[in-house]
Every structure is written in C-alpha cells, then in structure tokens.
C-alpha positions as CSV (number, residue, x, y, z in Angstrom):
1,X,14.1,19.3,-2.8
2,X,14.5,17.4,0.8
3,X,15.8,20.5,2.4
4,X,13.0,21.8,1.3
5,X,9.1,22.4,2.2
6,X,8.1,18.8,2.0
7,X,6.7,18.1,-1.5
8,X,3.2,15.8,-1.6
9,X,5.3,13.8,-4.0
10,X,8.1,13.0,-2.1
11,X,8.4,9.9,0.4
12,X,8.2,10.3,4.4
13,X,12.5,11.1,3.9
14,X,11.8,13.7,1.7
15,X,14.3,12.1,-0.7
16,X,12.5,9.7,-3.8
17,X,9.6,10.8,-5.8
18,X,7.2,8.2,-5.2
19,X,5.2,9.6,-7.9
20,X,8.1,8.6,-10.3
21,X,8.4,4.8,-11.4
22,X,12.2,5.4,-12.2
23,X,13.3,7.1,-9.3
24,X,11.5,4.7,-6.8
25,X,13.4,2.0,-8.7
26,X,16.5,3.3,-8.1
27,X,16.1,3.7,-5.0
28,X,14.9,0.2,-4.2
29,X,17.5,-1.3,-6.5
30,X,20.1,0.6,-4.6
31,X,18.7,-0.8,-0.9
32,X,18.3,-4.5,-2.4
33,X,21.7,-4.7,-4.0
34,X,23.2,-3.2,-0.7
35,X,21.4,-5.9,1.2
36,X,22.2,-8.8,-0.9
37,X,25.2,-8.3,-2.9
38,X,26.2,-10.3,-5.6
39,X,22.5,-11.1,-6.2
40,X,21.0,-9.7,-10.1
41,X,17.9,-8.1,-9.3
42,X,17.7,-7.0,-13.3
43,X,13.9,-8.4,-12.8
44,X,13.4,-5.2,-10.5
45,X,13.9,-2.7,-13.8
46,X,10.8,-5.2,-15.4
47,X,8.7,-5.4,-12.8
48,X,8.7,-1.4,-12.5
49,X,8.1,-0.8,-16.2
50,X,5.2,-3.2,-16.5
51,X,4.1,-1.6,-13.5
52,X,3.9,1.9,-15.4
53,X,2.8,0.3,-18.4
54,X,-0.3,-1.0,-16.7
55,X,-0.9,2.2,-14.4
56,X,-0.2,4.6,-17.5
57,X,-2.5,2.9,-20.0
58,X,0.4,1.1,-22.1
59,X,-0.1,-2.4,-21.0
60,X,-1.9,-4.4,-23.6
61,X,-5.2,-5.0,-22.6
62,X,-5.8,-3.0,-20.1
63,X,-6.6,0.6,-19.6
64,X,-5.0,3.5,-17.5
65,X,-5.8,3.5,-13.6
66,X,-8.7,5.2,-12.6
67,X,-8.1,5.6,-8.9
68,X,-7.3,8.6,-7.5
69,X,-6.5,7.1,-4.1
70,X,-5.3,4.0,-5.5
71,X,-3.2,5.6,-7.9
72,X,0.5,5.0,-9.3
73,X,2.0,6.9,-6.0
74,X,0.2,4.8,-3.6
75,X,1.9,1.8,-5.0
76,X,5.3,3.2,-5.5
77,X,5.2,4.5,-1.9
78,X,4.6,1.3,-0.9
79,X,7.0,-1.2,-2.9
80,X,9.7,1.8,-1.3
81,X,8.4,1.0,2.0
82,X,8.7,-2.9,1.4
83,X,12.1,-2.5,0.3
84,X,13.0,-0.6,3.4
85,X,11.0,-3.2,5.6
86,X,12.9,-5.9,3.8
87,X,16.6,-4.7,4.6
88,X,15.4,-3.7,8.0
89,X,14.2,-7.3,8.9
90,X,17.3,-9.0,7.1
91,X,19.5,-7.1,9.0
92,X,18.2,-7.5,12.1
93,X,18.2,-11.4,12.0
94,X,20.3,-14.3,11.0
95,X,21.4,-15.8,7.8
96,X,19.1,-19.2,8.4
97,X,16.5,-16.4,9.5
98,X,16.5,-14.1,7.1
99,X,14.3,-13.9,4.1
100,X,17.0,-13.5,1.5
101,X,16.8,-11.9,-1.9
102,X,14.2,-14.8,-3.8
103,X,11.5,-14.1,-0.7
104,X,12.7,-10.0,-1.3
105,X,11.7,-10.3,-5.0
106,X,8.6,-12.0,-4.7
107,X,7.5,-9.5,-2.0
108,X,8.7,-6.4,-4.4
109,X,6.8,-8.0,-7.2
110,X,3.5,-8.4,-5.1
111,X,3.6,-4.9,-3.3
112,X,3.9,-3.4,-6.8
113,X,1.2,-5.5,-8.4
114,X,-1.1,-5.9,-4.9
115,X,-3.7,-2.9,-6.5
116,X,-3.5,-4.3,-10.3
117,X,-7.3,-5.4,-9.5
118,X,-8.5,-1.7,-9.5
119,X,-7.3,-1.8,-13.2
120,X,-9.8,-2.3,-15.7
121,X,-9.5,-4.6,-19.1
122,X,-10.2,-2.7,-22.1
123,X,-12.8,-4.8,-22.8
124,X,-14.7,-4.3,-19.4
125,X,-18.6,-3.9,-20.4
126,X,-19.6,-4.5,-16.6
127,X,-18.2,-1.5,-15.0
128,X,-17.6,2.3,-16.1
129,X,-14.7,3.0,-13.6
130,X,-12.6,0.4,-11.2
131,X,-13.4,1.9,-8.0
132,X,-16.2,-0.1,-8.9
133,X,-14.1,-3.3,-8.2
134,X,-13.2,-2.2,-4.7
135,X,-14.8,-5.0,-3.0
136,X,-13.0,-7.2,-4.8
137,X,-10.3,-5.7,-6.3
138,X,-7.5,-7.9,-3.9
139,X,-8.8,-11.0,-5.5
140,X,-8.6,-9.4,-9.3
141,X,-5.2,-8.3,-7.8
142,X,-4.3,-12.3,-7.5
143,X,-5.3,-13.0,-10.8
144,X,-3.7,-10.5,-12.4
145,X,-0.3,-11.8,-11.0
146,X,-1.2,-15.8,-11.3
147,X,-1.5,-14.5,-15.2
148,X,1.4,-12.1,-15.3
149,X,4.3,-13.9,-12.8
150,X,4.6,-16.8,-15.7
151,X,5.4,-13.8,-18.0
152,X,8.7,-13.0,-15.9
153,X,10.3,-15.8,-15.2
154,X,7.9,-15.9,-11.6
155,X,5.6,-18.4,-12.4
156,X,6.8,-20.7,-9.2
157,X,5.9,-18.3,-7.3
158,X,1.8,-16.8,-8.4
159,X,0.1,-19.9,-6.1
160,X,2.2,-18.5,-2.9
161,X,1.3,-14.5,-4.8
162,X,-1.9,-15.2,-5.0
163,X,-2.1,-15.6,-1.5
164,X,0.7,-13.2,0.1
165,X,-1.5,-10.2,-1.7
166,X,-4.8,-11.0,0.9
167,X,-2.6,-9.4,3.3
168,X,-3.3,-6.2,1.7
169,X,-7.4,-6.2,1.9
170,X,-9.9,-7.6,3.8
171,X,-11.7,-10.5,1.6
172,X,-9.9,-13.0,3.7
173,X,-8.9,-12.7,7.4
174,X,-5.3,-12.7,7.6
175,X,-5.1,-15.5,10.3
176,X,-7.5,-17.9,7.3
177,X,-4.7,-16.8,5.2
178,X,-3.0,-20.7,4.7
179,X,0.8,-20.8,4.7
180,X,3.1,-23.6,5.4
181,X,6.6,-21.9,5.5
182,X,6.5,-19.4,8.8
183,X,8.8,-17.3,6.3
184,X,6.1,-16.9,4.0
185,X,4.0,-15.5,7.1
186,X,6.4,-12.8,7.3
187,X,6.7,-11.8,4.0
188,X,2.7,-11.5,3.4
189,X,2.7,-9.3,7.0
190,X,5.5,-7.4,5.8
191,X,3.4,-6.3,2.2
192,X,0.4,-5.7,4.6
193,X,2.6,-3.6,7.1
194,X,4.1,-1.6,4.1
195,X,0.5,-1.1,2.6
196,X,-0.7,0.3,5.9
197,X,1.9,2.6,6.7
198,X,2.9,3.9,3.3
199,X,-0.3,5.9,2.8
200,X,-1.2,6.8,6.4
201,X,2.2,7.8,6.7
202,X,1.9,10.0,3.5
203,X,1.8,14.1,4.0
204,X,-1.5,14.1,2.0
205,X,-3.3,11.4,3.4
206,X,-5.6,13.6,5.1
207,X,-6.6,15.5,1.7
208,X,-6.4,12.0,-0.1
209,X,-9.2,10.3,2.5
210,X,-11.5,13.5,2.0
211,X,-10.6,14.5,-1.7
212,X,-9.9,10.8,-3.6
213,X,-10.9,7.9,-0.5
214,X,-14.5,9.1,-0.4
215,X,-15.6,9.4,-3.8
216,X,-13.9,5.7,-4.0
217,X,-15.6,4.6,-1.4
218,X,-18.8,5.1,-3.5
219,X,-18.6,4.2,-6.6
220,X,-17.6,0.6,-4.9
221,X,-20.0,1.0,-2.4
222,X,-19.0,1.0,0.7
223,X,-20.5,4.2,2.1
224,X,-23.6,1.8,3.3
225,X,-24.0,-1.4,4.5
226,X,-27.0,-3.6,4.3
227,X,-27.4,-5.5,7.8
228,X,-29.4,-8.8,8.1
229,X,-32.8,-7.1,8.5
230,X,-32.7,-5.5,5.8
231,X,-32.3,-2.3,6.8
232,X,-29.0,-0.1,6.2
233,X,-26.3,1.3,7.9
234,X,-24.7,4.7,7.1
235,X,-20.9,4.2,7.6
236,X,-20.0,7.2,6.0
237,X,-22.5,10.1,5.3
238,X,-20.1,12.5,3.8
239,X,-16.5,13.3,3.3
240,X,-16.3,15.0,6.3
241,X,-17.6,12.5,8.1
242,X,-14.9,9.8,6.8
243,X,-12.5,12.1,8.4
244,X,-14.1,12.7,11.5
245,X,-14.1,8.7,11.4
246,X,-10.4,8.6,10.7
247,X,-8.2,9.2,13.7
248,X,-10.2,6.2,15.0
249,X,-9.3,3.7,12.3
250,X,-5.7,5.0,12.3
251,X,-5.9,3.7,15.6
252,X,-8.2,0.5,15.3
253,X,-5.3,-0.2,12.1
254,X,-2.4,-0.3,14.3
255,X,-3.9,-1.8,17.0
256,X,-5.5,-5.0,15.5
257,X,-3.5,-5.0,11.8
258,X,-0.3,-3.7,12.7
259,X,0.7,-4.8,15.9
260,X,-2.2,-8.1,15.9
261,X,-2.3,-9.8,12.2
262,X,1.1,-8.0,11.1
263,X,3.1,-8.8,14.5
264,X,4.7,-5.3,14.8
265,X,6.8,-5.9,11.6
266,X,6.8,-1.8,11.2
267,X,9.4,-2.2,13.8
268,X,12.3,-3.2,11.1
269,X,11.8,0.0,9.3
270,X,13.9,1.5,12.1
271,X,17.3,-1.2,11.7
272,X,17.0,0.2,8.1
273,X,17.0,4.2,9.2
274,X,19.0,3.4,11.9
275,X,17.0,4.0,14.7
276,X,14.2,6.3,13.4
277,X,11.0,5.2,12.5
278,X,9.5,7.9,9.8
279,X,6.6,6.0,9.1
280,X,5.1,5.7,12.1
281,X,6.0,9.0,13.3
282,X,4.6,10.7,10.3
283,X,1.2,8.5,10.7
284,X,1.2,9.6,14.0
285,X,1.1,12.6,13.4
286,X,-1.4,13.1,10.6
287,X,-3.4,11.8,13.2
288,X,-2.6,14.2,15.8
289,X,-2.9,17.2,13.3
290,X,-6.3,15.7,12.4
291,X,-7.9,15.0,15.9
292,X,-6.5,18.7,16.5
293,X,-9.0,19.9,14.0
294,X,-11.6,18.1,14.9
295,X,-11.1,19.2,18.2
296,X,-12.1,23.0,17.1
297,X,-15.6,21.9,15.6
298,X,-15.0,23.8,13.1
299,X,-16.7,22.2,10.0
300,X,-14.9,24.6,8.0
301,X,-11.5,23.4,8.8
302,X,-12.3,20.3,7.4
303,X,-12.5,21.4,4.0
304,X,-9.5,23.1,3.8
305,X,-5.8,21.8,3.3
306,X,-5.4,19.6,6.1
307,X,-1.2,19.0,5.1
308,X,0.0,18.4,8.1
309,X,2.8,21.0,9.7
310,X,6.1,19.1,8.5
C-alpha cells in the first residue's frame, strides 16, 4: 500500500495503519527495541490492548469512544509519532542525556492514554456523548491513568502522568506545568509535540477539522465564548469558518506551542528518518493546500474533499 495513492489510514510514511492497534504496535515495538536493546518492553503489547479495549467498548466500565476527531487513529498516530520522537532525541544526545527506555515507556503509556478523558463510564448520567467533556477532558485524561498506571506495574509513575499529559491541552499553561527533573520537561514537550504534529500532519486533517472537529467543538462548547460583560463571542460560526480560521492556528501552534512551550522538539523526528522531517512537511502543506483554497473564495471548495495532493 505505500507505493500507493496514500491511504487516509496510513501514517505520514505511508507504511503503519494507524487505524490498527496491532500494527502501530509493532511498529513502535520494533523502533524501541532497536533503540534500547536488551530492554523488555512486553508492557508495550498491554498498554496497546487496554488501549483498544477502552477505545472499542471492551474495557470494563467504560463505554466505546465517541469522538470522531478524537478517535482511536488520532491516538495511535500519535504514540507512533512519540516513539519516533523518542529514538530521534536519544540518538541525537548522550547516554547521561538521554531519556532511556523507563522515561520512553512512561511517555508511550501517556501518549496512548493522553485522550482516555473523552471516554465516558458506563455509568455516566451527566452527559449523552464525551465531546461533552472537551473542556476538561485532559484532566479526566489524568485520572484515568493515576487509576489505571497501579494496574500495570506503573503506579510510580501516575503523580509525574498526571502531569506530563497537561502538555497535551490547554487547562494548565505549559510553563505552570511543575517539574523538578529537566528530563521530565522534555518528555511532557515531546507528548505535546507528537500530539500536535500527528494530526496536523495527517492527510485528512482538513476533512477531519470540517467533518469531525466542528461538531466536537459543540457539543463541548467551544464554538462561543462568554467574555466578562456578559456578552458573547462567536469563535466559530460554522464549519467553514473553523477552516477559514485554520491555516492561522497551524501557524499560531508552531509558533508559540511548537517552537515556544515545546522548544522545537519536532526537530528529533528528522535523526530518526534520517534527515527528513514528514511531519512537518506534511503539516505544511495541508496548510498550503488549504490557504490555496481559500485563496479562490470559493465557498464551494470548502465543502468538498480537501485531501491534500500527496
């Protein structure tokens, strides 16, 4: 399938299914045990079957995801991208710098739990779908680990999880974000880096952001905002409007999270290609493609298949 046209489930290489728990694990399995060898990373296989239990609807208590955008590919694309920004930073430093394979397996483990808080108990009388939780789904995220890590043989590590995963939302403000161990620093980054560039980076995103982010967006309500006197404040009016909206939070992303919170961490992605960065180039140019359109003012193009040209 790499060789050929560019399937939406594929990864930015055109070689894992990231919509396949299995084949993802593999493939990070493969890169961690090239990385650090000697090291058992059996825990990897479990933390990728509870993963699809919870997502899938077979983890007891809870009920399948919801999300569209949030949904089992998101997360797989992005534990893959951790695992690639992982060996990229490892190999580019030395042993006394390097994370090593404990830090690797904690950040594995919070990349593919980091959206658990979208995921709704079966018990849940307060909402009717978790986009509901979007507001706060980071910090239902962090208790979903604190309670799960002590179930794998992780529990030293859900205080540090609990805090690593705010590097993925926006509750707390990466710098408030308290860590000790400059190490630990790096590792939350790196999740919020592989977050960021996994879906911008995908071939869909553009279809995703109209087709799955927007209807998101309001169920948890975030298409308005209330301001301090009272009145509101349309962020989004429509779909189409999120889009128009997009190419200038693609760039307001890598400008302030990217290259400011995250310290240009995307960077290591290349050590592990070997030069290339297919992240970035492929967010680039989804954005391109996209301010191309908008460019037409063409309403119409906008609710077509907006795929970029691979």
């Amino acid at each position: 399938m790499a060789g050929q046209v560019h399937s939406v489930t594929m990864d930015v290489t055109g070689t894992v299914n990231v919509s396949d728990g299995q084949d993802v694990c593999r493939a990070v399995r493969a890169i961690l045990s090239a990385r650090y060898p000697g090291h058992d990373f059996t825990i990897i296989n479990t933390l990728y079957d509870d993963f699809s239990a919870l997502y899938q609807g077979h983890y007891p208590g809870y009920i399948a995801c919801e999300t569209p955008y949030h949904d089992i590919q998101h997360v797989l694309d992005v534990s893959l991208a951790m695992a690639r920004l992982l060996d990229g930073y490892d190999k580019s430093h030395s042993p006394d710098q390097q994370l090593g394979p404990e830090l690797a397996i904690l950040g594995m483990a919070v990349a593919l739990f980091h959206d658990s808080g979208y995921i709704r108990s079966s018990d849940d009388k307060q909402t009717q779908h978790g986009a509901e939780y979007t507001k706060t789904h980071v910090s239902r995220s962090a208790a979903f680990m604190a309670h799960y890590f002590p179930q794998v043989a992780l529990g030293q590590w859900a205080q540090l999880a609990e805090k690593l995963v705010h590097f993925t939302g926006y509750e707390v403000r990466p710098e408030d974000i308290e860590l000790s161990d400059p190490k630990h620093r790096i590792l939350g980054a790196m999740i919020g880096t592989a977050d960021v560039v996994a879906q911008m980076a995908d071939v869909a995103y553009l279809n995703k952001c109209r087709d799955h982010l927007y209807p998101e967006f309001e169920l948890g309500g975030m298409l308005k905002q209330r301001l301090a006197d009272g009145s509101e404040h349309i962020i989004y009016s429509s779909a189409e409007d999120l889009l128009a909206k997009t190419p200038g939070f693609i760039k307001k992303t890598i400008t302030e999270r990217l290259d400011g919170h995250f310290q240009g961490l995307y960077r290591y992605v290349e050590a592990h290609f070997g030069g290339a960065n297919k992240y970035m180039d492929a967010l680039e140019n989804n954005c391109k493609h996209l301010e191309s359109l908008l460019a037409k003012n063409d309403p119409e193009l906008l609710k077509q298949t907006l795929h970029r040209p691979e």
